[in-house]
Structure formats: C-alpha cells, structure tokens
C-alpha positions in Angstrom: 25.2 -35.4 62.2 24.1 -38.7 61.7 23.0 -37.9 57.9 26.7 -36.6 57.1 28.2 -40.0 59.1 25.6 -42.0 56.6 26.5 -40.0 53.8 30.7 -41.1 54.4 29.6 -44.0 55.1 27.3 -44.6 51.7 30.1 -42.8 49.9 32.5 -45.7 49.9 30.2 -48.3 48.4 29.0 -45.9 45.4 30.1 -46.9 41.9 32.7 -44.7 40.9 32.7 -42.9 37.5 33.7 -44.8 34.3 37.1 -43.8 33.3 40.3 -45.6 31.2 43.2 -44.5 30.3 43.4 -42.5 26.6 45.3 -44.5 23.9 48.3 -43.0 22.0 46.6 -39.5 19.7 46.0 -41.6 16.3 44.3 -44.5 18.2 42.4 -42.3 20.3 41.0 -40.2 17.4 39.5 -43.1 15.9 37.9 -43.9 19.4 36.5 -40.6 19.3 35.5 -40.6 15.3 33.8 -44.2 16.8 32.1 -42.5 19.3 30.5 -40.3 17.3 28.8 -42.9 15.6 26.9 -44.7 18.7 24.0 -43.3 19.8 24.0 -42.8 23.8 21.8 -44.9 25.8 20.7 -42.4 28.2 20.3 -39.0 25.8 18.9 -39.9 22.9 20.0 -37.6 20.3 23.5 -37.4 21.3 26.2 -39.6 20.7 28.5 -41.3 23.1 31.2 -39.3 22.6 29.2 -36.5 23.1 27.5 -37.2 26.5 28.3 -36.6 30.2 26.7 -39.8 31.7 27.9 -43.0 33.2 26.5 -45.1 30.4 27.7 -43.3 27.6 31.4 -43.4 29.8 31.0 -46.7 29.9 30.5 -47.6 25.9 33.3 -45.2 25.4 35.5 -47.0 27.9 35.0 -50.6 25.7 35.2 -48.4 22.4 38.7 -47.6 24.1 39.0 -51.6 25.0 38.1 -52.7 21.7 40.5 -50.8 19.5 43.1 -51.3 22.0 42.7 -55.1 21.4 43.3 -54.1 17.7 39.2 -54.1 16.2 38.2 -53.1 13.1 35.8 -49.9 13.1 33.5 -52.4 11.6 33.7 -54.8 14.1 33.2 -52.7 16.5 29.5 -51.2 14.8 29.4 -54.8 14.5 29.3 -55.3 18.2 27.4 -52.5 19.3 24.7 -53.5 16.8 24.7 -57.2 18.1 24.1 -56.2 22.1 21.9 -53.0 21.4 20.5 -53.4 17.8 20.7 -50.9 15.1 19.4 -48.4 17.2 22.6 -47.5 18.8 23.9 -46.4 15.5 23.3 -42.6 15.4 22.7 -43.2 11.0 21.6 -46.5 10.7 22.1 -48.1 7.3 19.5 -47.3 4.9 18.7 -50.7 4.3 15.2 -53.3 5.1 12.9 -51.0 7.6 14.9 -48.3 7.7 14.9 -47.7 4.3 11.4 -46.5 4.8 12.7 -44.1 7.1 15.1 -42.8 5.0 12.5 -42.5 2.0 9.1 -42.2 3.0 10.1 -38.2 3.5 10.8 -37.8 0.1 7.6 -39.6 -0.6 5.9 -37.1 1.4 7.5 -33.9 0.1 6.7 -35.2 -3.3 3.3 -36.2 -3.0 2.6 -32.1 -1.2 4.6 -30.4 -4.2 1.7 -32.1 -6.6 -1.1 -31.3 -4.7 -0.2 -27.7 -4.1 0.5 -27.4 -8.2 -2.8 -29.1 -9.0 -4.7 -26.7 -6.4 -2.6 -24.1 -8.0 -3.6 -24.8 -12.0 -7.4 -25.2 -10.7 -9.1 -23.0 -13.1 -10.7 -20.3 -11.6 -14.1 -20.3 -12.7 -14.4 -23.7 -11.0 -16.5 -24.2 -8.0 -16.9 -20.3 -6.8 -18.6 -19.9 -10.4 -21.9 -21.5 -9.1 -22.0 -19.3 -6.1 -22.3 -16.3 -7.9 -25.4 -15.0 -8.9 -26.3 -14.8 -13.2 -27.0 -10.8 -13.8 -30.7 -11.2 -15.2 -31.4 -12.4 -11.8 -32.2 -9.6 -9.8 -34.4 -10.6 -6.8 -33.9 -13.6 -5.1 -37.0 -15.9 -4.8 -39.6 -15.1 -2.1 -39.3 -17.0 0.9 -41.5 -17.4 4.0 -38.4 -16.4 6.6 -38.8 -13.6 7.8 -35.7 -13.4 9.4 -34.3 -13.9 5.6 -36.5 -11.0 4.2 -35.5 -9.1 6.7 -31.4 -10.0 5.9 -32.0 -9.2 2.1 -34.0 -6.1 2.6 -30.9 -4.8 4.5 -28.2 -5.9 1.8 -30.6 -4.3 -0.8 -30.2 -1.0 0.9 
C-alpha cells in the first residue's frame, strides 16, 4: 500500500515525455528529412527521427522549433554541430579527420587486392623447391637419433 501511495505520489513530479505540436505536411517533412540526418544521443546508430527515447524526442522537438522559426536546413546542421560537434551528424563531411575515415578503407582494400595478386603470381618453384629432395639423393645422411632412424626406417617401408 504504501509503495502504490509513493508511486502517485512520485508520479506527479516525473518529467513528462517530449512532445510538440506537428507543423503543417511540407514543413513537417523537412523536419523529418532533418531528422534523419542527426545522429541520436542515446542509440548510436540510429537517427533522431528514428529513435524512441526522450533525448532523441527532445532534438526532434527544437528541429520542430527551429524550422518553425523559419531556419535554413543548414543552419540548423549548423546548430547541431556547434552544441554536439560533428558527431551528431549521422554522415559527417568528408573533410580534415574525417576524411581519413572516409578513405583510409579504400587504402586498405587496395593495399589487400596487391598482396593477394603478388602471393598469387609467386612462381611456383619458389620456396617449396628447396624442401624437396634432388633424385640422385637416395638415403638421407646417417644420423645418431635413433628416434630419427627409427622414423626413416618406417617411411622407407
């Protein structure tokens, strides 16, 4: 009894869920296409649009703010960048440090495709040549192992 009375009680002071009211259809499909862009704070790889939480909720709500007080879609990247840096864009530019990001793959993928075709036009005769024995040779050298005599007796068999 007393946890349900603490729980109305509680109840009253919690924050309540993020919410405004939708623009007219074009506006609000530019809020969404915005959305899309900014990365949400809480789950990673999903954008704000995207996401169920408060936080995302809340950037959606002052996407909503911003191009109801007649923002450029620029301005408001611009303003996301500025309080969260250019990691709540979901594609950053390719530009300074991220332009590593974007290349160094390629890099990568390039640098495997010509090591696999040099392993690939390694002659054949290379190192396994030297392994093999020359035919004249027909008994190995005498050795005093005879764990090893023993071994070659078996293989001569």
């Amino acid at each position: 009894m007393k946890a349900l009375l603490l729980g109305l009680v509680l109840s009253a002071y919690a924050p309540q869920q993020a919410g405004s009211a939708l623009l007219d259809p074009p506006r609000e499909a530019r809020v969404q296409a915005l959305g899309k862009q900014l990365r949400c704070p809480m789950c990673q790889g999903l954008s704000i649009a995207d996401s169920n939480s408060s936080a995302a909720r809340a950037q959606m709500d002052k996407v909503r703010e911003l191009v109801a007080s007649e923002k450029t879609d620029q301005e408001i990247r611009e303003y996301f960048t500025a309080r969260y840096g250019e990691w709540a864009l979901l594609e950053p530019p390719a530009s300074g440090m991220n332009l590593l990001v974007w290349v160094l793959p390629l890099f990568l993928l390039l640098g495997g495709g010509i090591a696999i075709a040099r392993t690939m036009r390694r002659p054949a005769g290379g190192a396994e040549a030297a392994v093999v024995p020359s035919p004249e040779r027909k008994e190995p050298p005498q050795t005093d192992d005879p764990y090893l005599e023993a071994v070659r007796a078996e293989l001569r068999r």
